[in-house]
C-alpha positions as CSV (number, residue, x, y, z in Angstrom):
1,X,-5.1,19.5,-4.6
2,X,-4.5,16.0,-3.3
3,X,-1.4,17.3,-2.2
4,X,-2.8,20.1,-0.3
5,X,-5.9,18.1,1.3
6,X,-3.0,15.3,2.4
7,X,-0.3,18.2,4.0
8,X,-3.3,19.6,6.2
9,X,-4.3,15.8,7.6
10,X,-0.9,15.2,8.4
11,X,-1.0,18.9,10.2
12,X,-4.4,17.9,11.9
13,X,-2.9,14.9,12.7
14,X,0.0,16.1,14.7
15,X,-2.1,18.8,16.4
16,X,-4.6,15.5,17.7
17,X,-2.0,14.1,19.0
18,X,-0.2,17.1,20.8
19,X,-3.7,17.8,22.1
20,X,-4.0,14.3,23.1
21,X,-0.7,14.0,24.7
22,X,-1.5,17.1,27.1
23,X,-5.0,15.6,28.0
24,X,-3.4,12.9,30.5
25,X,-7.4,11.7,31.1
26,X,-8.4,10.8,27.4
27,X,-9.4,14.4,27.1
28,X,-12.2,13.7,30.0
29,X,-11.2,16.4,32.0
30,X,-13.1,19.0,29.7
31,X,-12.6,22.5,29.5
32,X,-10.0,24.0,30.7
33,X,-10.1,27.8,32.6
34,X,-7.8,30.3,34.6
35,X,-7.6,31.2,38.2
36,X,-6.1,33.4,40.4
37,X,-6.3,31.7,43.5
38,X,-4.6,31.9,47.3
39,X,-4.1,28.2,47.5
40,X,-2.1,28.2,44.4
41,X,0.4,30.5,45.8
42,X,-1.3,33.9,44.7
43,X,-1.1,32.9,41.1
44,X,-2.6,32.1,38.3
45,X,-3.0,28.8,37.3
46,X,-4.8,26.9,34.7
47,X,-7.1,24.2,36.0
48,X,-9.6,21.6,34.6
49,X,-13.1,21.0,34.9
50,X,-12.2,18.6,38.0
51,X,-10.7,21.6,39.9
52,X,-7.5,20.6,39.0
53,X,-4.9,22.6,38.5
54,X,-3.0,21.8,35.0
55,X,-0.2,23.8,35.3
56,X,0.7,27.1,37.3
57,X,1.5,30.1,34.8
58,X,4.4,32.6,35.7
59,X,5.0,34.2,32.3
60,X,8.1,35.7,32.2
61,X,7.6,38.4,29.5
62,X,3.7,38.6,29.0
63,X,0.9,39.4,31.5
64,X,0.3,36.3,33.5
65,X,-3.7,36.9,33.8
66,X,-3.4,37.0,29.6
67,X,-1.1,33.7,29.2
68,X,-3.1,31.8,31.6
69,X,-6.6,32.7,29.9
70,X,-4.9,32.0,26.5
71,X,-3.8,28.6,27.7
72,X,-7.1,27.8,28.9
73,X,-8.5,28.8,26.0
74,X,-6.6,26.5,23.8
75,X,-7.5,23.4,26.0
76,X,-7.5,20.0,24.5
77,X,-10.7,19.6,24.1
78,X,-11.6,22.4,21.9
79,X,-8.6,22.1,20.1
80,X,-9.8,18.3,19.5
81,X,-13.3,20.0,18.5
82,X,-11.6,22.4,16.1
83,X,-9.6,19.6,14.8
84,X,-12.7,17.4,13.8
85,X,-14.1,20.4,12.1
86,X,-11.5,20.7,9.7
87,X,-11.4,17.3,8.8
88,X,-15.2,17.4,7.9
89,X,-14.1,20.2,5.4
90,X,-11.3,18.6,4.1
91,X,-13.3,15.6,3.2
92,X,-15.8,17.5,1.8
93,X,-13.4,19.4,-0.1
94,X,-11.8,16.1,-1.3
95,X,-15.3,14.5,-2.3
96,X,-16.4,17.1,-4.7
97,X,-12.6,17.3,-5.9
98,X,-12.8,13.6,-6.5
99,X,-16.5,13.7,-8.2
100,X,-15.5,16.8,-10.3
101,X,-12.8,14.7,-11.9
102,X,-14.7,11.8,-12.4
103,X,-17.2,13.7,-14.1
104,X,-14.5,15.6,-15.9
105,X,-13.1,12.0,-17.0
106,X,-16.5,10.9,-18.3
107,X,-16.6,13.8,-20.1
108,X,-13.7,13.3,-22.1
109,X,-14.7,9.6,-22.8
110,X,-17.6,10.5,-24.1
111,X,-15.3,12.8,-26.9
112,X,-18.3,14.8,-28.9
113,X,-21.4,13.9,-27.0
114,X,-21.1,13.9,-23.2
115,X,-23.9,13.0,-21.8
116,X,-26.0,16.2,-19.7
117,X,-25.9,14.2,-16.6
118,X,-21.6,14.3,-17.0
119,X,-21.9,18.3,-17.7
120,X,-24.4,18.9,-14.6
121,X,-22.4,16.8,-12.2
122,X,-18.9,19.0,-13.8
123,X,-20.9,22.3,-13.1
124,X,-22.2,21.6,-9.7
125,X,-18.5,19.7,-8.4
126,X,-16.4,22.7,-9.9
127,X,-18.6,25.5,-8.1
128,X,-18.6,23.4,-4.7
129,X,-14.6,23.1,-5.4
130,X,-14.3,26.6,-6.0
131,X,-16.2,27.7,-2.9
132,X,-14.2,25.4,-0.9
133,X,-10.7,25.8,-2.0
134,X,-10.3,29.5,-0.6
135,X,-11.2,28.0,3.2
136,X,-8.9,24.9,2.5
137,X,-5.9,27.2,1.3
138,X,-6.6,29.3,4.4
139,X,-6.6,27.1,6.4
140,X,-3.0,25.6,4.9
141,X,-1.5,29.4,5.4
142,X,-1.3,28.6,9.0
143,X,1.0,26.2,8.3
144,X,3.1,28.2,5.8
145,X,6.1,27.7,7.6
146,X,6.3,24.2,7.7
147,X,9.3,23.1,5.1
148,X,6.6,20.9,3.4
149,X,4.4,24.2,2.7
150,X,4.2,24.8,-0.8
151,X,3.8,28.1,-1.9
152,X,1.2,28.0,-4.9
153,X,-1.0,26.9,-2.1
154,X,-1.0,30.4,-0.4
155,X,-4.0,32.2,-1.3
């Protein structure tokens, strides 16, 4: 799984810095939200929490009211948010993968007689890495078609 837990940082990582690149301000200018305004020509635009427009929307094959509101939606800032929410599960994820094989190493030290500490600390690692692998490989599937997406990750 260290495999897995390293594709999605280098995912979360590209996403920070796409998000970063469109937040010209350091990602000051908060959330994002759509107009329909007369000053901006009669149509919708996309501005920040300065008032200022970010970009005018003039879909050419989708409803601008819907592209504009999806844009806004997706602003920097929450997808930086979103961003440090997955690496908080990833790490945790990676902990308990890395305790669970400690304890799984100490375990097979100790040949005939692990010690009861070794076998609780196996128990409790494996059931927080089974809850969490599910989310982890979820969250993977929305990269699935990256060439570097492997498919026994797929859940």
């Amino acid at each position: 799984m260290d495999d897995l837990v390293t594709f999605l940082l280098a995912r979360l990582d590209e996403d920070e810095q796409a998000a970063l690149d469109a937040s010209w301000d350091g990602y000051d200018s908060g959330r994002w939200t759509a107009h329909h305004h007369e000053q901006h020509d009669g149509q919708w635009v996309v501005i920040d929490c300065h008032d200022k427009a970010v970009t005018g929307v003039d879909a050419q094959v989708a409803n601008d009211a819907a592209v504009a509101h999806h844009i806004a939606r997706h602003d920097p800032a929450r997808v930086l948010q979103e961003i440090g929410a997955r690496r908080v599960i990833l790490v945790e994820y990676a902990t308990m993968c890395r305790l669970r094989d400690e304890a799984v190493a100490r375990i097979e030290a100790a040949g005939d007689a692990p010690a009861a500490e070794d076998l609780d600390a196996w128990e409790r690692t494996q059931q927080e890495v089974s809850v969490l692998e599910g989310p982890v490989r979820l969250l993977a599937l929305t990269h699935g078609d990256h060439p570097d997406y492997r498919e026994d990750w797929r859940p």
